[in-house]
N, C-alpha and C positions, 0 to 999 in steps of 0.2 A: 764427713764420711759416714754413710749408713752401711747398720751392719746386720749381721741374723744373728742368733743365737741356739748353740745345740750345747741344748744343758740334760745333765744325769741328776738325780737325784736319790737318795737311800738315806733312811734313821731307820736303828734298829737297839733293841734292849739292852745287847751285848748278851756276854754269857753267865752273867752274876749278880746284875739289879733283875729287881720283878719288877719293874715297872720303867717304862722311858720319861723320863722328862726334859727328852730334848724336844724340839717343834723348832720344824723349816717354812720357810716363804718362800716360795717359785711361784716371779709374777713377771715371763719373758715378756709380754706385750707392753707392761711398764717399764721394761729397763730397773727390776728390783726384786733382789733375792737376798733371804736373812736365815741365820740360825741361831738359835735361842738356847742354853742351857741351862734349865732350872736348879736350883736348890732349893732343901729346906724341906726334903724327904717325901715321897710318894706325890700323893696328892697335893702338898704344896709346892713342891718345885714343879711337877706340872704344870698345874694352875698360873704359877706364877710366867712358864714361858709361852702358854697360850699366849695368856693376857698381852703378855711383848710383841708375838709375830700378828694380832689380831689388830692392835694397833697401828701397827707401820699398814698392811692393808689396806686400814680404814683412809688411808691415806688418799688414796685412788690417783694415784700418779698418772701422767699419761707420760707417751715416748716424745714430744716434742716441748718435752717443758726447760728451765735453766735450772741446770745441775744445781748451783748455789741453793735458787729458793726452793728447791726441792731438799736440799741436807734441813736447812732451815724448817721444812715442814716435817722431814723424819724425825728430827731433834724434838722437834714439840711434840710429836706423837711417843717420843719413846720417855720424855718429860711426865707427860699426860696418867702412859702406863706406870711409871711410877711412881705417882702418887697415890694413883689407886692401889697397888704393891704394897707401899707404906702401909697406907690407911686399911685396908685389908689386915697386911701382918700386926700390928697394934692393936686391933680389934678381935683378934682371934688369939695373942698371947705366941704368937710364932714366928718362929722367922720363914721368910719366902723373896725368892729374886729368881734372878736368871742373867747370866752373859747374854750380853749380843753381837753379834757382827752384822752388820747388814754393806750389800753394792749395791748401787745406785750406777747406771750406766744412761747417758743421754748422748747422743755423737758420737767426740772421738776420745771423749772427758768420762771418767770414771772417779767416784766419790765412795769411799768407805769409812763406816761410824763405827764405833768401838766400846763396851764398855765388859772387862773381863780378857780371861784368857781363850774363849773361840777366837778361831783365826782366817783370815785371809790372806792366802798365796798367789802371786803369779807366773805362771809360766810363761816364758818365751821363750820359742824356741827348745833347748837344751835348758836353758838353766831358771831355775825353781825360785822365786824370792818371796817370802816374808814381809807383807804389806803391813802389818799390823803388828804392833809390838806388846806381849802378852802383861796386863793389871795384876801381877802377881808379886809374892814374896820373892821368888825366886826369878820371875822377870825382872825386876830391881837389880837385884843380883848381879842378871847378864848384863845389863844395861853399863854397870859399873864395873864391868872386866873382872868380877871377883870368879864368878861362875861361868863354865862354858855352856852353851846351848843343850849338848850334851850330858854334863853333869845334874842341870836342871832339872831335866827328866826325870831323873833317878831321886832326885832330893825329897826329902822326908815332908816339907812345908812345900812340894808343888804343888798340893791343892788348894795352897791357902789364897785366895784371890785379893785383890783392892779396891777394887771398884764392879758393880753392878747394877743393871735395874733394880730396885724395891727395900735396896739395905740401909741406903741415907735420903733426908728429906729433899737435898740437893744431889742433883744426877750429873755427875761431871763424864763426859763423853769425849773421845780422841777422835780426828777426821784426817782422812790423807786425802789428797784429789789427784791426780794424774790422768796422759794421754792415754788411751787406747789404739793399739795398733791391729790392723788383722790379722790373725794368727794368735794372738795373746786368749791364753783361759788363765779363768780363773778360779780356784778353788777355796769353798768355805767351809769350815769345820768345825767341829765340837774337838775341844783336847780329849775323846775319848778315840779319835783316831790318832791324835800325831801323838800319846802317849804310848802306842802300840808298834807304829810306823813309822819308820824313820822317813827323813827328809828323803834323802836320794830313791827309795824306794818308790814313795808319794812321788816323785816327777817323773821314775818308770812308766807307773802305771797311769798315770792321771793322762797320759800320753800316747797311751797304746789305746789301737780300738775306737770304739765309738763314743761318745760321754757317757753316754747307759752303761755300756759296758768296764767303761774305767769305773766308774761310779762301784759298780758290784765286784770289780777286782780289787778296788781298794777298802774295801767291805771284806772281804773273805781274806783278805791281807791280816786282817784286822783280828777278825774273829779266830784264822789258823793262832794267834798269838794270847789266846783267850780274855780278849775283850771285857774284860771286870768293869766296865764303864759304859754309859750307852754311846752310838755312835749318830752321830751325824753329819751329811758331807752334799754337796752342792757343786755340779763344776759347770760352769761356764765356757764353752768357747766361744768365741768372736769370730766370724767370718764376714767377708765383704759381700755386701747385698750386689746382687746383680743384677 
């Protein structure tokens, strides 16, 4: 099945960091879109989510390649990135990483990598799901019935992560692959939106409008609830080529 894609995109400071160091990839001609969120304060969590979404890039995907040895080659690029991560942070006396989510769309096959609590959602339809399951203290948590989805949120250790580019010498990464159907978007984000936005609202808006425009409704979603985090967001729709 070939398909098009009408993708929105927006990152923004928030209303209480001075600086963003999130960094997005929007690469529709490749079938690959990521978002990156730094640690490690200012300048190095910046630094460190360039380095991420600069990598997967350099990749140069094309649209007609196999999904497989394509996760294969973002895995060594996001490998690549962090080592240099590593070797950077050890050399400078600091720590620096970044989460990643990145999709990979080829056909009617969809592939997402993981490392951290960004996230990837899909819509169908009416109902919203949770492709990615968040590297956190309090993902644990949910994982084991202790915590709800919702309690999480609130918890005192949600920002404490388990996995990222740049924090251990070995980069362990999570992948889901599934079909794509037309109709299906997909949204990617920094938890500086879905800390601010609840789930049902996110499939409101992500739904209304154009991509561009859910894009900045679920931005100013965000910001009305003052956004103390930077944001970043990426939505994807699928539609059937004609």
């Amino acid at each position: 099945m070939a398909l098009r894609y009408a993708v929105g995109a927006r990152t923004h400071v928030g209303l209480v960091r001075k600086v963003n160091e999130d960094s997005i990839l929007c690469h529709p001609a490749g079938g690959l879109w990521a978002v990156a969120d730094g640690m490690g304060g200012h300048a190095n969590g910046q630094w460190a989510a360039m380095e991420v979404t600069a990598g997967l890039a350099a990749t140069g995907l094309s649209a007609g390649a196999s999904i497989d040895s394509d996760c294969e080659r973002l895995a060594d690029a996001l490998a690549d990135a962090n080592d240099r991560i590593v070797a950077t942070a050890a050399g400078a006396g600091a720590t620096m990483g970044a989460t990643i989510v990145a999709l990979r769309i080829v056909g009617d096959r969809f592939a997402c990598l993981w490392a951290g609590d960004s996230r990837v959602y899909r819509l169908r339809g009416a109902a919203l799901r949770q492709i990615t399951r968040d590297h956190s203290q309090v993902g644990e948590l949910v994982e084991a019935g202790i915590l709800t989805p919702e309690q999480a949120e609130k918890h005192p250790l949600a920002n404490v992560i388990t996995r990222a580019v740049g924090v251990a010498t070995d980069l362990a990464l999570d992948v889901v692959e599934d079909r794509v159907l037309a109709g299906d978007a997909f949204l990617l984000c920094s938890d500086g939106l879905t800390r601010c936005v609840a789930d049902a609202r996110i499939a409101a808006l992500a739904a209304a409008g154009t991509a561009d425009a859910a894009c900045q409704a679920l931005l100013d979603a965000c910001l009305a609830e003052g956004a103390p985090d930077n944001v970043s967001l990426i939505l994807v729709r699928c539609e059937a080529a004609e």
